[in-house]
VMD Tcl script that draws the C-alpha trace (Angstrom):
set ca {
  {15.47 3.67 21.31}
  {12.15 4.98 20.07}
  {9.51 2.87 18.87}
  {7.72 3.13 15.83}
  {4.49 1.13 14.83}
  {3.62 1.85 11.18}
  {0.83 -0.40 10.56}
  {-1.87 2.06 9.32}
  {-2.24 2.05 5.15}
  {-3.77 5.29 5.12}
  {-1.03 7.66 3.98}
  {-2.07 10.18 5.52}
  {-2.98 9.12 9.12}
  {0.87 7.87 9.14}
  {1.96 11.17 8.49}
  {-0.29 12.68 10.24}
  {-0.51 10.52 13.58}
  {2.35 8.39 13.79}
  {5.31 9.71 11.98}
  {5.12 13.48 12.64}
  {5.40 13.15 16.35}
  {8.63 11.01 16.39}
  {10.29 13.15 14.06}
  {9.91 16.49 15.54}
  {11.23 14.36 18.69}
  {14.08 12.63 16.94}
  {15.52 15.19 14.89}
  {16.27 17.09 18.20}
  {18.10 13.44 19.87}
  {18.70 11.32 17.15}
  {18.24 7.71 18.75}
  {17.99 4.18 16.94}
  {14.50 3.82 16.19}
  {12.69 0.36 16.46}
  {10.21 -0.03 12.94}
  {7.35 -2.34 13.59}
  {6.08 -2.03 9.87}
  {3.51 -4.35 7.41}
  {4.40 -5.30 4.36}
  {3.91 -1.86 2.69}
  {6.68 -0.54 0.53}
  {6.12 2.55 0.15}
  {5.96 3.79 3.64}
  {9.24 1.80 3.92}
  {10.80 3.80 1.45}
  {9.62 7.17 3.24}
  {10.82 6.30 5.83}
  {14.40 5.21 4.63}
  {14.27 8.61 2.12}
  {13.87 10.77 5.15}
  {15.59 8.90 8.30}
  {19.29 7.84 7.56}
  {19.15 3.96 7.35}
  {21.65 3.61 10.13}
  {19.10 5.01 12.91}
  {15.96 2.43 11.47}
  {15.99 -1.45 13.42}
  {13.53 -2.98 11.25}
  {11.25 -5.95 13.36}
  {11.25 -9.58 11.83}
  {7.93 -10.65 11.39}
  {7.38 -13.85 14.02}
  {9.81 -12.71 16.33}
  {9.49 -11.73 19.87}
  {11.59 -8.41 21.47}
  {12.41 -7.41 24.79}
  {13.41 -3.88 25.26}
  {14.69 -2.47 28.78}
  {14.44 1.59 27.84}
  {11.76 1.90 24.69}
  {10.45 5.26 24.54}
  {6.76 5.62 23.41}
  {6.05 8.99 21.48}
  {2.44 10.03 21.41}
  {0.11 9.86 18.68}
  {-0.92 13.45 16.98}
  {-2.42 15.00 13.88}
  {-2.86 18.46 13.58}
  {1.09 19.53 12.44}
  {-0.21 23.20 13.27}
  {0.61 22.21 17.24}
  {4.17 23.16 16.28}
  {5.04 26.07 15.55}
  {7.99 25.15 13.21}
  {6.00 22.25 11.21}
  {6.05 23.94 8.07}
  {9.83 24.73 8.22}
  {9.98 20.48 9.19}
  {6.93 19.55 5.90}
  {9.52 20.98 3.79}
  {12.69 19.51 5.45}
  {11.44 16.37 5.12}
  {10.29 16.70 1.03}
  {13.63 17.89 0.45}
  {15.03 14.68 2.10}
  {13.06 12.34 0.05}
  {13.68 14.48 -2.93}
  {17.54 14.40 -2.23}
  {17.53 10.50 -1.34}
  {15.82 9.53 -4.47}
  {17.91 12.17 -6.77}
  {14.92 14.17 -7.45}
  {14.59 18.13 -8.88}
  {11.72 20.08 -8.69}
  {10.59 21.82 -12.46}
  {7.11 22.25 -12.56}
  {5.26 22.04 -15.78}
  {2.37 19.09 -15.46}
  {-1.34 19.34 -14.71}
  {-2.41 16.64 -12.70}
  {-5.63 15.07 -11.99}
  {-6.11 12.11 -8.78}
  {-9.83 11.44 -8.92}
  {-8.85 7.98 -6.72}
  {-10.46 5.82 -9.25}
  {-8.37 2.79 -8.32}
  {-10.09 2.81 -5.35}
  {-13.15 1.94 -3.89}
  {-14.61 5.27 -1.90}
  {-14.99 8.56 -2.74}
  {-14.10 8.15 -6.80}
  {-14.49 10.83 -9.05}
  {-16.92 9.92 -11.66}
  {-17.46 10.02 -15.26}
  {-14.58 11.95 -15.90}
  {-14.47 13.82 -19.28}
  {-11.52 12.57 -20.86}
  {-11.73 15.06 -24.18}
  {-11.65 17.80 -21.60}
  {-8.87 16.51 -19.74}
  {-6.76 16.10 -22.61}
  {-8.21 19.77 -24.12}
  {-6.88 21.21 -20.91}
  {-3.24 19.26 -21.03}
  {-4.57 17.49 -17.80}
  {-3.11 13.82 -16.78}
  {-5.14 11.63 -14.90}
  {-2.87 9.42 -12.86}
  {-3.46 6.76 -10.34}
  {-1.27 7.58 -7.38}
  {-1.66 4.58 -4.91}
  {-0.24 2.30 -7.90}
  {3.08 3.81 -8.14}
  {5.74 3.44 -5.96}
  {7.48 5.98 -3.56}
  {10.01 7.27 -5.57}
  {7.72 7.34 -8.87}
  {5.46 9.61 -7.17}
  {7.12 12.13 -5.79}
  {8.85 12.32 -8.73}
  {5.43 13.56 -10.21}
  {4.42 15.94 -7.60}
  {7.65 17.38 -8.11}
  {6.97 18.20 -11.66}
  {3.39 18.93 -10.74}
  {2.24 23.08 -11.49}
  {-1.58 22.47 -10.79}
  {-2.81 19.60 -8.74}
  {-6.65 18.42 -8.33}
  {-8.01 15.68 -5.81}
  {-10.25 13.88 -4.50}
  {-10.52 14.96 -0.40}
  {-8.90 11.56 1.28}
  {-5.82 10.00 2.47}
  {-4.12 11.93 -0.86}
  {-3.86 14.46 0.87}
  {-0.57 13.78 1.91}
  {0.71 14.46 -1.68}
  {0.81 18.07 -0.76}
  {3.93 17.53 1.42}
  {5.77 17.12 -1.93}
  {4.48 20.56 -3.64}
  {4.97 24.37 -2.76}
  {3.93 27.78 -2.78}
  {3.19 27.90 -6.23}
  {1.23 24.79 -6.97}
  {-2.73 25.57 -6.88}
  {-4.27 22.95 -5.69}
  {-8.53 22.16 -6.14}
  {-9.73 19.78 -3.20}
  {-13.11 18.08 -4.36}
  {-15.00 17.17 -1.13}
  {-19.01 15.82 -1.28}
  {-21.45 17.26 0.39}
  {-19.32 19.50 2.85}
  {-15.99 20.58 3.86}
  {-14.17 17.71 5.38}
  {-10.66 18.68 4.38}
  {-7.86 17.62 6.23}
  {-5.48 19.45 4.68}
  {-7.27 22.82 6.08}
  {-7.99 20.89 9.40}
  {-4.06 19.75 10.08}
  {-1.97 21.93 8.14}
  {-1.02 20.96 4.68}
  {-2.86 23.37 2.90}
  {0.01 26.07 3.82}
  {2.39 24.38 2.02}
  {0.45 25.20 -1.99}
  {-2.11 27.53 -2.84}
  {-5.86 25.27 -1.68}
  {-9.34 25.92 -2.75}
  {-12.10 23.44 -1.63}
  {-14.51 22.46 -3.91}
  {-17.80 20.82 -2.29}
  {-19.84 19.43 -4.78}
  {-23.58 17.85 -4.01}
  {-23.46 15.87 -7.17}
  {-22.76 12.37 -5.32}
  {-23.47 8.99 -5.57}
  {-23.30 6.68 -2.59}
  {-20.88 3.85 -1.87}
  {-21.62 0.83 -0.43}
  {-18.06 0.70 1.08}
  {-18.67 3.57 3.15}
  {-15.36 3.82 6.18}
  {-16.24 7.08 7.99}
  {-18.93 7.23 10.88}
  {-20.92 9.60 8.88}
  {-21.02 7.67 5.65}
  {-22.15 10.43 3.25}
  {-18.41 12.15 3.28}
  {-16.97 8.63 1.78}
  {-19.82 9.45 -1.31}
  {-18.55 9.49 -5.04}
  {-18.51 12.97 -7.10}
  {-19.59 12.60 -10.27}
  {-17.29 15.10 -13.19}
  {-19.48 17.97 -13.87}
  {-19.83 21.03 -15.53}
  {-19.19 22.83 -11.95}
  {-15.84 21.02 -11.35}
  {-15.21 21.92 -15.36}
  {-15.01 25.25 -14.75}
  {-13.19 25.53 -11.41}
  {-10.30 23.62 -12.54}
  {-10.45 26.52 -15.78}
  {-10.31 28.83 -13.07}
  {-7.23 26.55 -11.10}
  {-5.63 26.73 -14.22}
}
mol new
graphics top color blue
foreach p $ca { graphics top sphere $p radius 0.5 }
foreach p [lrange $ca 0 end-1] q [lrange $ca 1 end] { graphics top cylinder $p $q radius 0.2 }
display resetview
């Protein structure tokens, strides 16, 4: 069987890394597949939305294994190393649509500035423009699996904050624009590994910033806030 370690709470470097891999493998020799996996609900609910729950051996936490023929698939990232990966991106969205009985219609203008967390917020956001320009800001990483998908799939325009969100734009298409703030410089992953094929990207980089104490990355700057200006005002006009 193959092994799967899912203990990374980034979104995106599980899609990215770890899970992309063993399913370009496994959908060619479907195998059981052994889930060592924290507590985290919502990657357990990708996972069972895209991999039929008869393949999936879930680990019990305390317990010890022995395996005599485990096969190890190697980590990756950039989905552009196969040649088929956006074919597979949208497979596996209409999977997760399917499993949770979900229809794309596309109507909704949708803002993620990550302001429930605690690195690279978007700041002072104008809420009388917002609600000028019919523009919902939502708070992704509080909703479950199935509650946000079912939002990107009625998502038409789509702005966020450069991060682990970007694997949100697995669950849009073609005619979504999307607006990608980023501080101080380009540092977007979804131009790096891929993603931004699947909608229609434009990268903002913005040098209004304020520092976070809470910095992650090795070159602390990129984890800055962006503070809601008249700049990003008038790109997401121009998204819209």
């Amino acid at each position: 069987m193959y092994l799967l370690m899912l203990h990374e709470d980034n979104i995106a470097h599980f899609f990215h890394d770890i899970f992309f891999p063993l399913y370009m493998i496994w959908r060619k020799d479907k195998k059981k597949i052994f889930v060592s996996i924290h507590a985290n609900q919502f990657q357990r609910d990708f996972l069972t939305s895209v991999i039929d729950r008869k393949y999936l051996i879930f680990a019990e936490p305390h317990t010890t294994y022995a395996f005599k023929n485990l096969i190890l698939i190697h980590e990756g990232r950039d989905l552009q190393a196969y040649p088929n990966f956006l074919e597979v991106c949208r497979e596996i969205k209409g999977l997760c649509f399917a499993s949770n009985g979900i229809n794309e219609a596309r109507t909704r203008n949708i803002l993620y500035g990550r302001n429930e967390l605690e690195r690279k917020n978007l700041l002072d956001i104008d809420q009388g423009f917002l609600t000028k320009k019919s523009i919902e800001l939502v708070f992704l990483s509080k909703l479950s699996f199935s509650e946000t998908i079912a939002l990107l799939a009625e998502t038409k325009n789509f702005i966020y904050m450069v991060g682990a969100g970007v694997f949100y734009l697995l669950f849009l298409d073609h005619t979504v624009n999307v607006l990608e703030i980023n501080p101080v410089r380009n540092n977007s992953w979804a131009q790096m590994f891929g993603l931004s094929k699947l909608c229609n990207l434009k990268v903002l980089i913005s040098q209004n910033i304020k520092n976070t104490d809470l910095a992650m990355q090795s070159d602390a700057i990129l984890d800055s806030h962006v503070v809601f200006d008249e700049t990003i005002k008038a790109n997401i006009v121009a998204l819209l």
